[in-house]
C-alpha positions, 0 to 999 in steps of 0.5 A: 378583282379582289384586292390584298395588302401584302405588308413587308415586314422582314427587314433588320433595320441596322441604322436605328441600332441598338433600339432595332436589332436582328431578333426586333427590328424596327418595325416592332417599334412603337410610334407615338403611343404604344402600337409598333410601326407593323400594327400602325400600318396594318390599322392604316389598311384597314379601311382599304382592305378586309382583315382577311385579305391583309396579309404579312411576309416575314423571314423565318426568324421573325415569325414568332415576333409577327404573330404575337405582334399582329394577333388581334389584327389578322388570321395567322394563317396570312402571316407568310414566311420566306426561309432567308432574306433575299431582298424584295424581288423574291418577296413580292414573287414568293407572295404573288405566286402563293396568293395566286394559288390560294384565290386566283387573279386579284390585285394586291398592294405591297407595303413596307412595315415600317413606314411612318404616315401622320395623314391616314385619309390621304394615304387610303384615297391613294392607296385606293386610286393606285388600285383602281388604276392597277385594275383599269390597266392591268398594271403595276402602279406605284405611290410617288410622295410630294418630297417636304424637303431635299432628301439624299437617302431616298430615291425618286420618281420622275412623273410625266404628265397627267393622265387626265387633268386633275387625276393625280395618275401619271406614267413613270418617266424615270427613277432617280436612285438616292441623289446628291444633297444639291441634286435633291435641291433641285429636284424638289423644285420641279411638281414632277419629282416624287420621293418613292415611299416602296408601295407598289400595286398590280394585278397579279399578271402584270406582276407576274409577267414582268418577273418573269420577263426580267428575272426569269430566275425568280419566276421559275425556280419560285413557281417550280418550288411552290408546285413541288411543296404541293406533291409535299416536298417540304424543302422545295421553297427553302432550296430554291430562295438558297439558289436566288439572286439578293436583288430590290424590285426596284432594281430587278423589275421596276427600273427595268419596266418604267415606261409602263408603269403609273405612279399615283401623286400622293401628298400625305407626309411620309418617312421610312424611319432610317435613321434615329433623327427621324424616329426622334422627329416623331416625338415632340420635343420638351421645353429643353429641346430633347425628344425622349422616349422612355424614362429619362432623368437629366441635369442640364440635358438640352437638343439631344436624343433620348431612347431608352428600353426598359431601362432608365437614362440619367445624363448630365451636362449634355447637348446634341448628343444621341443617348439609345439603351437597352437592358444590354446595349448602349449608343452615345454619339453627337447628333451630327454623327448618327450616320455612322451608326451603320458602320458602328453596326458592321464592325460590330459584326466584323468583330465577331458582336453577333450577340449584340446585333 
């Protein structure tokens, strides 16, 4: 069978805010260098999957974005546009069903945009293997990622046991949805709890199939839409993602189909980049202890975060503190605090701020 890459690339990103926002979220950020998250993990694919076959699914309002980010790297014809963002079970539905009419059964990787991957050999030998055992069992596999610490903001897989000693493969015994700090302490402890990094691998009819028999919904107004475009009704796809469930794939089929799933044992250091510690934790700190990205003058600055975006950030007398600008929006918070960038973000939006976000 042919094998796709499907990036995911239409999420906003709201917790890195104000260097992620609607119109340039954070996967048009750069990381360490000046290649942003979407190239970075286009390049990591290409030793998996032909340019041709990659492919990227984006909302409607950052087409434009896309394709002038990711024009030297693939055809523009493989950038896909859902009209509205309506979560990742209609995204993997929509470019399943249209890759399947355009080149038939294969088997195709899903990946968010915006993930950060230091080891790029050990990410294409599992990216690899879950296609191989996709293929093998006509199946969906996902990538289970040996956790480096207690993480609370990521969900994980139970693993049961090997399918052949030594393989790496296994069935999905179970999810675990964002556990408690002490829960994720123990959890870690144990070789068969592994964070869910959002890479999900099937052939085109075992993705197919388990839409269609959890959110039946999904399968069939997207399948209706995709023929009726084809008679040149223009407004099907649009019509029927307005009459859609906003629903994960974790939720909507994964957790719902775990006891047939597989999930590759992979080892290479992740993070989703949420929040701005971990895009900091990209950057190599200077002798004060600041990790800046930017031009940054600063007089007795140390331990604090320094983002700045076209525009220079001049600090005195500062330490732990997160500084992020644009040419239009400035952040300043204590470090310990930058979870409340979210709700800082929602009452900008409760307060009618749309131009800022």
């Amino acid at each position: 069978m042919e094998k796709f890459a499907i990036l995911m690339a239409g999420g906003s990103g709201t917790r890195l805010w104000p260097l992620s926002k609607e119109a340039s979220p954070k996967q048009f950020i750069p990381v360490e260098g000046e290649n942003p998250m979407l190239v970075q993990t286009v390049i990591r694919l290409s030793g998996v999957v032909e340019p041709e076959r990659c492919f990227i699914i984006t909302n409607l309002r950052l087409t434009d974005i896309t394709k002038n980010t990711v024009r030297k790297y693939i055809p523009e014809e493989n950038i896909l546009t859902e009209p509205e963002r309506k979560n990742t079970t209609a995204c993997i539905a929509y470019a399943t069903l249209v890759l399947k009419k355009r080149y038939g059964e294969g088997v195709l990787c899903f990946v968010p945009a915006d993930g950060y991957v230091r080891d790029k050999n050990s990410y294409a030998e599992a990216v690899k293997q879950a296609f191989n055992t996709a293929e093998k069992n006509d199946a969906i596999v996902i990538i289970g990622v040996k956790p480096s610490y207690p993480a609370d903001g990521y969900g994980y897989i139970h693993a049961g046991p090997e399918t052949d000693t030594g393989s790496g493969i296994s069935k999905v015994l179970d999810f675990i949805e964002k556990p408690s700090l002490e829960r994720a302490k123990q959890l870690i402890l144990s070789d068969d709890y592994l964070w869910n990094c959002g890479i999900v691998v099937g052939t085109t009819g075992a993705i197919l199939r388990n839409i269609q028999k959890y959110l039946p919904e999904h399968y069939n107004k997207l399948s209706e839409a995709l023929e009726e475009e084809e008679k040149g009704v223009s407004e099907a796809v649009e019509k029927a993602y307005g009459e859609l469930q906003s629903i994960s794939f974790d939720n909507g089929v994964l957790e719902k189909c775990a006891e047939s799933l597989y999930v590759v044992r992979a080892y290479f250091d992740w993070d989703d980049i949420g929040s701005i510690d971990a895009l900091a934790k990209t950057i190599e700190a200077d002798p004060d202890g600041n990790r800046v990205q930017g031009r940054h003058i600063g007089i007795n600055t140390t331990n604090s975060i320094i983002f700045g975006k076209d525009i220079a950030i001049c600090t005195i007398d500062l330490d732990n503190m997160i500084v992020a600008g644009t040419k239009d929006e400035v952040l300043v918070c204590p470090r310990d605090k930058s979870q409340k960038i979210k709700m800082l973000v929602d009452k900008l939006k409760q307060q009618g701020h749309e131009d800022l976000l």
